[in-house]
N, C-alpha and C positions, 0 to 999 in steps of 0.2 A: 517501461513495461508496455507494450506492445497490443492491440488486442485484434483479431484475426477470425475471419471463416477460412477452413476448407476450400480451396478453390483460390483463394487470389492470386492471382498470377509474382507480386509480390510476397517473397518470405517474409513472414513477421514470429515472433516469439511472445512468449507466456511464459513471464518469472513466475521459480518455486520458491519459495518464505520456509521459513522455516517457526516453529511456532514451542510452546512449553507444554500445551495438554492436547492430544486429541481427542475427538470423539468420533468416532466411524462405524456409522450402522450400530448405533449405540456404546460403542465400545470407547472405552473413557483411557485415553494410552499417554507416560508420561512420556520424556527425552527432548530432544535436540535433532535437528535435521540440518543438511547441509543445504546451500543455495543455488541449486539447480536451475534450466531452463529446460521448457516443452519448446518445440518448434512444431511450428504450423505447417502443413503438407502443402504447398504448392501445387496447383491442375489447373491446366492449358483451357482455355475460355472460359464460359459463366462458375459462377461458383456452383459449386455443389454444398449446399446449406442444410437444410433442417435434415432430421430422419436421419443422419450419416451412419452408417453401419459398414464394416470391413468385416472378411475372411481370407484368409491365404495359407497357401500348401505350402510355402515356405517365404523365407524372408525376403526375395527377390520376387515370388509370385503372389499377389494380393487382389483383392476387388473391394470397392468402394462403390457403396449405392448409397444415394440419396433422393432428393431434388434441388436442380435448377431455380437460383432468385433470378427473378423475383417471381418465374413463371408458373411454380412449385411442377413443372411437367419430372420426369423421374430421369434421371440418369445417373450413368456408370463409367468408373474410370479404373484406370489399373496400373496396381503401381509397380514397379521393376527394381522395390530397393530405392532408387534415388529420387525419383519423383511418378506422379499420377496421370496418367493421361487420358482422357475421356475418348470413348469409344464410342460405334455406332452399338444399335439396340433398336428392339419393337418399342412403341410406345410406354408407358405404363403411369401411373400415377401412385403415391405413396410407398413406397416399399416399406415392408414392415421387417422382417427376416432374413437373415443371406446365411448360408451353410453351404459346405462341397466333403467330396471325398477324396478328388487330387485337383490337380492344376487343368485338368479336362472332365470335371463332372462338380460344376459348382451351380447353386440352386437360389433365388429369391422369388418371394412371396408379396405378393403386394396386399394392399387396406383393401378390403373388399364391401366395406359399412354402405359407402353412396355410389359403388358401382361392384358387379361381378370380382373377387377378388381373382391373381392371374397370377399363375406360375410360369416366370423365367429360366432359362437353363443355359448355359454353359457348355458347350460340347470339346471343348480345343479351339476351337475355329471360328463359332457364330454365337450370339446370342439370339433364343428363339422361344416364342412361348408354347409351353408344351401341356397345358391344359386351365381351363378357365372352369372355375366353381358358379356355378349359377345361381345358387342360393343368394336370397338378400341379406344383407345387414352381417354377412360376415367378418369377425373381425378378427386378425393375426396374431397371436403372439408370442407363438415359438416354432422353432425348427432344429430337427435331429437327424445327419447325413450322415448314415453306416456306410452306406452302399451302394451304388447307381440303379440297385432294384430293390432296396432299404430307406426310403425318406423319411420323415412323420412330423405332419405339421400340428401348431395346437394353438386352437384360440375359443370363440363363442361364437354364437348366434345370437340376434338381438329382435324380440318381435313389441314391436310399443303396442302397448293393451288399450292407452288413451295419453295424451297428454302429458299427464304427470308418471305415468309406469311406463317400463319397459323393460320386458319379460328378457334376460339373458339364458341362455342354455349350451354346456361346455361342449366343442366339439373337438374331436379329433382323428386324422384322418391317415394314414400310410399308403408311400405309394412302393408297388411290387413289381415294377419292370413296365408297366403293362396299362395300369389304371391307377387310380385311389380310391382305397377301400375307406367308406366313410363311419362317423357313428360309431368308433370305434371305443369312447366311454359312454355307456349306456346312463343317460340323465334320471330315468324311472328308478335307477338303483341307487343315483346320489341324488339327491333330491336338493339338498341345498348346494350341490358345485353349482357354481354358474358359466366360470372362465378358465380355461384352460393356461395359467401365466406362465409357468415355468416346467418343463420337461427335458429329464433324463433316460435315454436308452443307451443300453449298452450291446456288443455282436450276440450275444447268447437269446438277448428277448428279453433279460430282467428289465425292468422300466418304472420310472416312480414319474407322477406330476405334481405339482399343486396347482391344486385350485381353490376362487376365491368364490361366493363371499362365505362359506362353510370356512377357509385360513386350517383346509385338511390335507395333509399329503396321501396319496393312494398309489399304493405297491401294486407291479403286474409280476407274475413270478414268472423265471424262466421257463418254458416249455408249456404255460395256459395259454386256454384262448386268447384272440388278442383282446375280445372284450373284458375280460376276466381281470378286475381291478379291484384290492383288498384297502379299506379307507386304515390307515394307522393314526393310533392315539398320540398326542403329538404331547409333547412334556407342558409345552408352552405355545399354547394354541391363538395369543393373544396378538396376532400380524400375521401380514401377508407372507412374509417367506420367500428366498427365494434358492432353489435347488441350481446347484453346480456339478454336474459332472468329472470323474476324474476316470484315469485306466484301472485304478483299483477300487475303486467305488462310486459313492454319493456323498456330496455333501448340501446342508441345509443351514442359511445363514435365516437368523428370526431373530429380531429386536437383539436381546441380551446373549441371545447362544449363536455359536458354531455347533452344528452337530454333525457326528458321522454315522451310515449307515452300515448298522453290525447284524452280520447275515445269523447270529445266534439266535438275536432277540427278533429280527426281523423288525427292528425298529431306527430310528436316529436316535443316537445316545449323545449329551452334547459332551464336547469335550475341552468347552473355552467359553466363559462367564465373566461378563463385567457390566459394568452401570449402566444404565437403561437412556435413552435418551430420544425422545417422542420428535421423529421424521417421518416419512412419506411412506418408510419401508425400504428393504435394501436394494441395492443396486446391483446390476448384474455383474459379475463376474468370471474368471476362470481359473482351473485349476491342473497342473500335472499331477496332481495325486492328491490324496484328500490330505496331506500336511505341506501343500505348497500352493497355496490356498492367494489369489488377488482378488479383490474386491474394493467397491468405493466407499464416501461418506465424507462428512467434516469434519474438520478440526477448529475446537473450541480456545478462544482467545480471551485476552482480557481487556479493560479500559487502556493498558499499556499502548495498545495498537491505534488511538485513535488516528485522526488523519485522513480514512477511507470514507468513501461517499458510503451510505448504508443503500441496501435495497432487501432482498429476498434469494437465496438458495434453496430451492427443492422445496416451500415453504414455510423455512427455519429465517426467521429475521435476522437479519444481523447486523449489527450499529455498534457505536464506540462504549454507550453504557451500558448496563453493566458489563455484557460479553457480546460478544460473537462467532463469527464461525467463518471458514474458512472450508474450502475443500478439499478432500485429502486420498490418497490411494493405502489400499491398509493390508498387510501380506502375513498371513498365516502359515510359521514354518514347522508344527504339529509341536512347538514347547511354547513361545510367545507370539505376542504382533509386535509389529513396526510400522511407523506409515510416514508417508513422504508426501509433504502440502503442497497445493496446487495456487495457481493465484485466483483472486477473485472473477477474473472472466469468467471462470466455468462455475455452473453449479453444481451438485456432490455428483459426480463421475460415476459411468460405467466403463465397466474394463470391456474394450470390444474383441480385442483380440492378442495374443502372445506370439510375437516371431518366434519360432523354435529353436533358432541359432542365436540369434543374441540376444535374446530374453528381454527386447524390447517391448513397451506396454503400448497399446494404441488407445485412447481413452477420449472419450465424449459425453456431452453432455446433452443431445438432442440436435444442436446448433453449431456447436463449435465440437472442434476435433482434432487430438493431436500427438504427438509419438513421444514417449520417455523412454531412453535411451535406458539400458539396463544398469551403468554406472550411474547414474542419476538417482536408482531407487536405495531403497534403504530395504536391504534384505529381512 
C-alpha cells in the first residue's frame, strides 16, 4: 500500500479495506465492502500538493489547482482523461475555489486573508486574471458558476479588534458580465452570520447559504432582491452543515441528518437519521439530484484491526484500542447509504468532483488527491 501526492511523476496507489461498521458525517452504517484501489493522478513536474481542488465539463476536460512543494507558489494542470499536465498561468498564491460553465469559461478564486484575494478565468485559450478584490483579510470559501455573466463567490471578512479578537463578517459577492456586485448578504440583518461556508444557486435566482458561527441556513427566494435573505429554522441547529446542490433541489447534510429542501414548507425536512458521531463537521460533497447524494467521513473499526501505526483523521483519533476510524465515501440513493472505505493515507474525504460519464469520484483530503473509479464504489 502505496502512499502518494498529486503530482508525482511516478503512479502510485491507495488500497480500499474494506471494514464491518461505518460512520460517515455521523452516520453509523453496517455491511461489507469489496477491496478496491484509488490511483493517484500523475502530473508532469513539481507536485501539485496542498489546496488540490478539480472541475471539469466532462470526463476528458478537467482543471486541477493547487500549489507547488515545496514552493506553495499556485498552480494548474489539466487533465484529458489520462493524465494532468500543468500549464502556464498569472501567478497567484492559495487557491481556494474553482467552478466553470463549459470547457471555456471556468473560474478560481484565490485566499485573499494576507494579500488582495484574485479571480482567475479560463477563456478556451489563456488563463488570465480578471479582477482583484482589494479589501483585506478576505477569505474564500465558496463558488457558484451558472453562467459566464452568473458567478457568486462566498466567504468572510476578518477585521482583528486586538490580539485575542477578531471581528469575522460574511460576505458575498456576484459577478454580471461586467463587475462584482459586492455586500450582497447584508451583515446588520444577520448579526450573528459571520462566514459565508457553503452556497447553493440555482438558474432561476433561488439560492440558500449557510453560515457560521449563528450554524443558520438563509433562503433567497426566486425573483427578490439579491440582498433579500430569509434565515430558516433549522430542525437541528447543533453543526456547521454543509449544503449540496442538486438540478432538482438542495440538500443539507448536519451531524445526524440528510435533509431535503421542500418548496411547500420552505424549509429542509430531513429525510435520513442515524447515530451521532462528534467530528469536525461534514465534508463537501456532491449530488445529481437530491437522492443521489456523495459525501465523505469515516468508518469506524474495532481492536480486530490492530497492526496500524495510530495518529489523527480530521481530529477523530484513531488507534488499535478500543476503536478507530478509517475513511470512507458515503452515497445516498433517497432509500439507504452505502459507503466504500478509503485507506488510511487520507483523512475523512471530500468529494471534489463527479465525471459525468463514468461516474468516477475524484476525492481529497487537502494534500492528497485521488480518482475512484465508479466500479470501485458501492452504489
Amino acid at each position: 500500500m502505496g502512499e502518494a501526492r498529486l503530482g508525482r511523476t511516478v503512479a502510485a496507489r491507495w488500497t480500499i479495506s474494506g471494514a464491518r461498521a461505518w460512520v460517515v458525517l455521523g452516520l453509523a452504517l453496517g455491511g461489507c465492502a469489496a477491496v478496491p484501489e484509488v490511483d493517484a493522478t500523475p502530473v508532469a513536474g513539481d507536485a501539485i500538493s496542498h489546496r488540490s481542488l478539480i472541475w471539469g465539463a466532462s470526463d476528458n476536460e478537467a482543471w486541477i489547482v493547487g500549489t507547488h512543494a515545496p514552493s506553495n507558489a499556485g498552480a494548474i494542470a489539466r487533465w484529458d482523461g489520462q493524465r494532468a499536465t500543468l500549464v502556464s498561468h498569472p501567478p497567484f498564491v492559495v487557491p481556494r475555489v474553482i467552478a466553470g460553465t463549459s470547457a471555456r469559461d471556468v473560474w478560481v478564486v484565490t485566499d485573499g486573508v494576507m494579500q488582495p484575494a484574485q479571480v482567475l478565468r479560463w477563456n478556451g485559450e489563456q488563463w488570465s486574471i480578471v479582477h482583484t478584490f482589494e479589501q483585506s483579510g478576505l477569505s474564500i470559501d465558496s463558488i457558484v458558476a451558472l453562467a459566464p455573466d452568473n458567478v457568486w463567490i462566498g466567504g468572510s471578512t476578518r477585521t482583528m479588534i486586538n490580539r485575542a479578537n477578531t471581528q469575522f463578517t460574511p460576505w458575498l459577492a456576484r459577478w454580471d458580465g461586467t463587475r462584482f456586485e459586492q455586500n450582497l448578504f447584508n451583515p446588520t440583518m444577520q448579526p450573528r452570520a459571520q462566514v459565508v461556508h457553503s452556497l447553493v444557486v440555482h438558474a432561476d435566482g433561488e439560492a440558500w447559504l449557510r453560515a457560521s458561527a449563528d450554524r443558520a441556513t438563509y433562503h433567497h427566494p426566486a425573483g427578490a432582491p439579491l440582498t433579500e435573505w430569509q434565515r430558516i429554522a433549522d430542525r437541528e441547529s447543533n453543526g456547521r452543515g454543509e449544503l449540496i446542490g442538486a438540478s432538482d433541489g438542495a440538500v443539507l447534510l448536519m451531524n445526524t441528518q440528510l435533509s431535503r429542501w421542500n418548496d411547500a414548507s420552505q424549509s429542509f425536512e430531513p429525510t435520513s437519521t442515524a447515530a451521532l458521531l462528534s467530528a469536525n463537521g461534514p465534508a463537501r460533497g456532491v449530488a445529481l439530484g437530491v437522492n443521489d447524494v456523495w459525501t465523505g467521513g469515516v468508518e469506524a473499526y474495532g481492536p480486530e484491526r490492530c497492526g496500524l501505526s495510530g495518529g489523527a483523521l480530521g481530529g477523530i483519533s484513531w488507534q488499535c484500542s478500543p476503536a478507530g476510524y478509517f475513511p470512507a465515501l458515503l452515497h445516498w440513493n433517497g432509500a439507504r447509504w452505502s459507503s466504500t472505505s478509503l485507506s488510511p493515507n487520507f483523512r475523512p474525504p471530500h468529494i471534489l468532483w463527479r465525471e459525468p460519464t463514468s461516474g468516477a469520484l475524484w476525492v481529497g483530503d487537502g494534500a492528497l488527491m485521488g480518482r475512484v473509479r465508479a466500479d470501485q464504489l458501492r452504489p
